[in-house]
Legacy VTK file of the C-alpha trace (Angstrom):
# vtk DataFile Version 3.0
C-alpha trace
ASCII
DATASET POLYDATA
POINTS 300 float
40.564 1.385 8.741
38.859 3.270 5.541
35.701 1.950 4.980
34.156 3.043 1.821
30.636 3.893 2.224
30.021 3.966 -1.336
30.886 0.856 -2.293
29.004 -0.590 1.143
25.904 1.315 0.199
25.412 -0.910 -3.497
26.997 -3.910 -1.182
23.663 -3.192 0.919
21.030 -2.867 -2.006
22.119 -5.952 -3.524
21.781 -7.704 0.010
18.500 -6.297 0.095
17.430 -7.344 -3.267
18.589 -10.745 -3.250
19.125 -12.327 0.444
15.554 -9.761 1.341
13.495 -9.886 -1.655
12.920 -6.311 -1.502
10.908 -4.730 -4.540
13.168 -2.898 -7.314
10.889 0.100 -6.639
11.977 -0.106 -2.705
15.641 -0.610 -3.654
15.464 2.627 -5.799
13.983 4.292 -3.085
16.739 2.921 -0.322
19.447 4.363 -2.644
18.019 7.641 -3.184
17.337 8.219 0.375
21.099 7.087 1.254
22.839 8.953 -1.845
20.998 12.198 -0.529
22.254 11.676 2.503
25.665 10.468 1.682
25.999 13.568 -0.643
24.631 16.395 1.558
26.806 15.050 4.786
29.658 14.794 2.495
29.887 11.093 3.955
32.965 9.482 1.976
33.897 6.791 4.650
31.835 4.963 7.655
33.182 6.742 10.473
31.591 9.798 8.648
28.378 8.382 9.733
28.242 9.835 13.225
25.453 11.209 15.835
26.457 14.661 15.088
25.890 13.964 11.047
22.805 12.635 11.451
21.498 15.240 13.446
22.513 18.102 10.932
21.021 15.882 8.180
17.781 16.020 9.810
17.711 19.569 10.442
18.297 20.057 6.810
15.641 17.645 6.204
13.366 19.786 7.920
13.833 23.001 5.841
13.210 21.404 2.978
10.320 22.373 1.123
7.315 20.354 0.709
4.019 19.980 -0.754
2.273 23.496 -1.142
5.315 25.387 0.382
5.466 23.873 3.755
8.524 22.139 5.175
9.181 18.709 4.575
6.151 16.399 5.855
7.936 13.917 8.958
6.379 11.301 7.625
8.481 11.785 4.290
11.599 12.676 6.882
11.008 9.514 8.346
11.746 7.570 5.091
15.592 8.813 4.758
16.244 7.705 8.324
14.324 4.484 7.999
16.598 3.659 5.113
20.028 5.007 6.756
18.648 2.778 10.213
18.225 -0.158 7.812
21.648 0.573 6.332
23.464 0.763 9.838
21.708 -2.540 10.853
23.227 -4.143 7.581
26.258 -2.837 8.688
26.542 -4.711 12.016
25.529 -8.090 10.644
28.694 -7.752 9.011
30.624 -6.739 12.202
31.341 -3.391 10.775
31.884 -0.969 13.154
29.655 1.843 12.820
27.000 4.410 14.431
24.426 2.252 16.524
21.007 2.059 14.340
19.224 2.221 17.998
20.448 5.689 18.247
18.449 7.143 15.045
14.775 7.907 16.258
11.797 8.265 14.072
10.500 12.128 13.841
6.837 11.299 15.741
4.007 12.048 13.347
-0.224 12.473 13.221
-2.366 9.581 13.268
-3.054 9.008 9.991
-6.479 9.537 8.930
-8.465 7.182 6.445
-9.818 8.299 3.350
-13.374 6.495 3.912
-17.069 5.971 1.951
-19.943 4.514 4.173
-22.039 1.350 3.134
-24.891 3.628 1.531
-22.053 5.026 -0.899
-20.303 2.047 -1.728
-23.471 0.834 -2.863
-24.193 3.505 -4.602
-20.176 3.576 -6.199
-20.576 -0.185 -7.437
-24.193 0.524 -8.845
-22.539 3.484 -11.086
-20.788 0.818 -12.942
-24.285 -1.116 -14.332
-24.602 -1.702 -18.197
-24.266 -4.904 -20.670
-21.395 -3.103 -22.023
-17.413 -5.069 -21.849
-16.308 -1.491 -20.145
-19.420 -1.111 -17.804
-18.661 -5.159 -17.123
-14.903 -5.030 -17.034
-14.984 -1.647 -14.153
-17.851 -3.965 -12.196
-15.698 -6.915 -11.624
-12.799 -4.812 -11.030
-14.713 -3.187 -7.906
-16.324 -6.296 -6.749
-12.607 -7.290 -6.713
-10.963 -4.831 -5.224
-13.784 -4.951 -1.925
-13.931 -8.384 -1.938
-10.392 -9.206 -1.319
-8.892 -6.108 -0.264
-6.204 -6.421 -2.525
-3.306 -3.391 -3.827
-3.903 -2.074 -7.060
-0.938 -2.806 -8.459
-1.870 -6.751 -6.944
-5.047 -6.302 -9.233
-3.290 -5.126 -12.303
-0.617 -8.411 -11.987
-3.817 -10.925 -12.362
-4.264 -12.985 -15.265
-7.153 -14.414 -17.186
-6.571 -18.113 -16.039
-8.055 -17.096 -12.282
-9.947 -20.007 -11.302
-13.615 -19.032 -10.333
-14.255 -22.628 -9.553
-12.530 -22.223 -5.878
-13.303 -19.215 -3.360
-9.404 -18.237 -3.169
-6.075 -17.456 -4.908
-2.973 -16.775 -4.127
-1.520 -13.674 -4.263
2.113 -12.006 -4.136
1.973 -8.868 -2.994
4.471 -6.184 -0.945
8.283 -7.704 -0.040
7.913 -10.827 -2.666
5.559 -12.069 0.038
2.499 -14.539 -1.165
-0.908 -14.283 0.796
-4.159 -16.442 0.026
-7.188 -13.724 -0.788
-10.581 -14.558 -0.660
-13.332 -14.583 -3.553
-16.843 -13.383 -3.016
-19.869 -15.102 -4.995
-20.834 -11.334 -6.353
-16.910 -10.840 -7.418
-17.051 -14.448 -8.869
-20.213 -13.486 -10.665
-18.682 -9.994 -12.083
-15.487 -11.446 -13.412
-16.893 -13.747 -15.034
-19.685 -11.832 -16.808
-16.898 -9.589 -17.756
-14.802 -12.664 -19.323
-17.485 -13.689 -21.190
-18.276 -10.449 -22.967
-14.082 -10.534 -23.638
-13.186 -11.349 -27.239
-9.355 -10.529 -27.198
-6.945 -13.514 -26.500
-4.656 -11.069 -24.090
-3.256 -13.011 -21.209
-4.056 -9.837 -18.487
-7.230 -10.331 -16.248
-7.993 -6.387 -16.839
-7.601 -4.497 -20.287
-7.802 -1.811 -21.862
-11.042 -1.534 -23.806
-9.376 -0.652 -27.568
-10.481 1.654 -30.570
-10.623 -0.065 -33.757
-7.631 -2.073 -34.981
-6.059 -1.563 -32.115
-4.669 -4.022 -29.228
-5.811 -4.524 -25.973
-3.200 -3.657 -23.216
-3.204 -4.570 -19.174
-4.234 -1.875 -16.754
-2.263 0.178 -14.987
-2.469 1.097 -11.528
-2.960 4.957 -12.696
-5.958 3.693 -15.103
-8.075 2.056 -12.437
-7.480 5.228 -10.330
-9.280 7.560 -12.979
-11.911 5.209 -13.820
-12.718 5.334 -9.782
-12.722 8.883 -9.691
-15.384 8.533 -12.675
-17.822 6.455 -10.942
-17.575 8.303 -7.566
-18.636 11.201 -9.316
-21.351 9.532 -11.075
-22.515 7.839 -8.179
-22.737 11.496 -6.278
-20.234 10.901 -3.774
-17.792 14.053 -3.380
-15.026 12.211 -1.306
-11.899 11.472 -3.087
-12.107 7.391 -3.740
-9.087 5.395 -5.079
-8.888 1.784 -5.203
-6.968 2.030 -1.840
-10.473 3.563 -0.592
-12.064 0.074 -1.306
-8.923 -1.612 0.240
-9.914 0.481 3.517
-13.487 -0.583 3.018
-12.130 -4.215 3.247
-10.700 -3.915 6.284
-13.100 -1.896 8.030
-16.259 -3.670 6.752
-14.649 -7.076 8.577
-13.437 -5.449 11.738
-16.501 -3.799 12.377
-18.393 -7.380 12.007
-16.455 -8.858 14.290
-13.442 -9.932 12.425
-9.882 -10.199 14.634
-7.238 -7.542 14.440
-4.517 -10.397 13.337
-6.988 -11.856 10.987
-7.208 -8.604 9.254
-3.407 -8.089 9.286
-2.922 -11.489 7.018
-5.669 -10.526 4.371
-3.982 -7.512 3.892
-0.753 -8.510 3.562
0.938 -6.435 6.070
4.146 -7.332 7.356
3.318 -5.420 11.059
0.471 -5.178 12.957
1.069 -1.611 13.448
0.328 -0.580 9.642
-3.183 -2.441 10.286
-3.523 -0.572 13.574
-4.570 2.368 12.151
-8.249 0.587 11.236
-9.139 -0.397 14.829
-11.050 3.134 15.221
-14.113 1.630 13.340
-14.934 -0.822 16.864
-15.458 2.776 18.215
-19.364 2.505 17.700
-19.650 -1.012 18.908
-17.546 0.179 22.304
-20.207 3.397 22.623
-22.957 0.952 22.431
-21.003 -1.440 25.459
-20.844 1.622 27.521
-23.858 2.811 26.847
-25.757 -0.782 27.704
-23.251 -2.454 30.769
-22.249 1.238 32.460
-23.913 2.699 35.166
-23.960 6.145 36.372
-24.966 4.595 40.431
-21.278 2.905 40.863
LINES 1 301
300 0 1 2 3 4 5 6 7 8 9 10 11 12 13 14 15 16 17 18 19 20 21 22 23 24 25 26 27 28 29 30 31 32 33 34 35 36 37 38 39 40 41 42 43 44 45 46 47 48 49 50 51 52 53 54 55 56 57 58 59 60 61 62 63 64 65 66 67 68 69 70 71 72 73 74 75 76 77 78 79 80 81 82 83 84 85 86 87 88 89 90 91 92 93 94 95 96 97 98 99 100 101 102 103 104 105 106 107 108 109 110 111 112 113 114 115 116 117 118 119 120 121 122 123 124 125 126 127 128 129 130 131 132 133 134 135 136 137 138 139 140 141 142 143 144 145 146 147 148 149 150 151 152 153 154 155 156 157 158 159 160 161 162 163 164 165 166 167 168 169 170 171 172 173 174 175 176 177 178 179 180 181 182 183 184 185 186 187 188 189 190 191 192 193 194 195 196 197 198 199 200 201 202 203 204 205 206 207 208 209 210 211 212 213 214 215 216 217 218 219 220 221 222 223 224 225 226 227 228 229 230 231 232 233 234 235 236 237 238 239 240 241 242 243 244 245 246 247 248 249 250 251 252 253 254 255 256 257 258 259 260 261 262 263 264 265 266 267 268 269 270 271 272 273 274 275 276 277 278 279 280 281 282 283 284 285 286 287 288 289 290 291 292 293 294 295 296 297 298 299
């Protein structure tokens, strides 16, 4: 029996989007990483879909160029077959006959390393940002923020101007549609709200753009907040690259290494598996050097 795998494929990324919840950015993604594939396989029909064409496809993958003329990075590889594996499962839900997604294996990649500031330069990145000033005020809170809850950026840029400072939480919705609570810190609470008060525009956004004359407010972007990090880390002397995502890590590492649970840490992020959140468990290193060092002896 023909089944088209074109007409499957936007069957699939509307199942995604509505039954899922998926992000449009995600869906995008999902289709470009299946059109590429569909087109380069010449895959016209299900059966088409087959150990042998997946194989090739990955091969091809792997001569691809990449970022400063190597091959394709896995991790990026790993992205087309997550979406095809994803596509294959959809498949069998609806009885479909088609290639098992058990069969396609992730390409195994490097630990990924975290981009990382210690305590003295965090410090010394949310000190950069002092002044009376609605821009020094406004890039204060947004730090305090950003550390305090450990949100995403683009979670940061959403927020609005009717945050209530009375309570020591909100609600956020974050990656897959998915709502978390965050938690509010009385030095965040005390930054917003300095910046607030120095606001004069009625704009509904949390964070805005400070404006030129006779000109408008406008919300943040992500991209914004990233240069106006890289500003302060270079006035606060720190020659590490920091992004908001760097203060995200900080989150997460400054709890774990005081004690906090691995699980814990997983819901304050927002991740949907504990693996992602995995990758911060290297900071209980030091505390495990001082066990050994303390409870181990060389006698036994």
């Amino acid at each position: 029996m023909f089944m088209n795998a074109e007409a499957l494929k936007r069957q699939f990324l509307e199942y995604i989007e509505i039954e899922r919840g998926r992000a449009v950015k995600t869906i995008e993604n999902y289709d470009h990483y299946l059109t590429r594939f569909f087109t380069q396989m010449n895959i016209t029909e299900i059966s088409d879909i087959t150990d042998s064409s997946v194989r090739e496809f990955r091969m091809w993958l792997n001569r691809q160029p990449g970022a400063g003329g190597s091959s394709m990075k896995r991790r990026t590889q790993n992205y087309y077959l997550i979406a095809l594996r994803a596509f294959l499962k959809y498949l069998r839900k609806r009885d479909i006959d088609g290639m098992s997604p058990e069969k396609i294996e992730l390409a195994k990649t490097p630990e990924r390393s975290l981009d990382l500031i210690s305590p003295a330069e965090l410090n010394r990145l949310m000190d950069a940002a002092s002044g009376d000033d609605e821009r020094s005020l406004r890039d204060k809170a947004i730090m305090e923020l950003l550390f305090s809850t450990g949100l995403r950026v683009s979670e940061l840029c959403s927020l609005d101007t009717d945050l209530d400072l009375t309570r020591d939480e909100f609600s956020i919705r974050g990656k897959g549609d998915k709502v978390r609570v965050v938690f509010l810190s009385p030095a965040a609470k005390d930054a917003v709200r300095a910046y607030l008060k120095a606001r004069k525009d009625m704009e509904e956004a949390l964070f805005v753009s400070v404006p030129r004359k006779g000109k408008s407010p406008t919300r943040l972007t992500p991209r914004s907040i990233e240069l106006l990090m890289k500003t302060y880390a270079a006035k606060a002397g720190i020659t590490k690259k920091v992004t908001p995502h760097v203060l995200r890590h900080s989150f997460a590492t400054d709890l774990l290494s005081n004690g906090a649970d691995i699980r814990s840490v997983q819901q304050l992020l927002g991740h949907a598996s504990i693996n992602t959140t995995q990758i911060y468990t290297h900071v209980t290193d030091a505390h495990l050097r001082e066990v050994h060092k303390k409870f181990h002896s060389r006698s036994r």
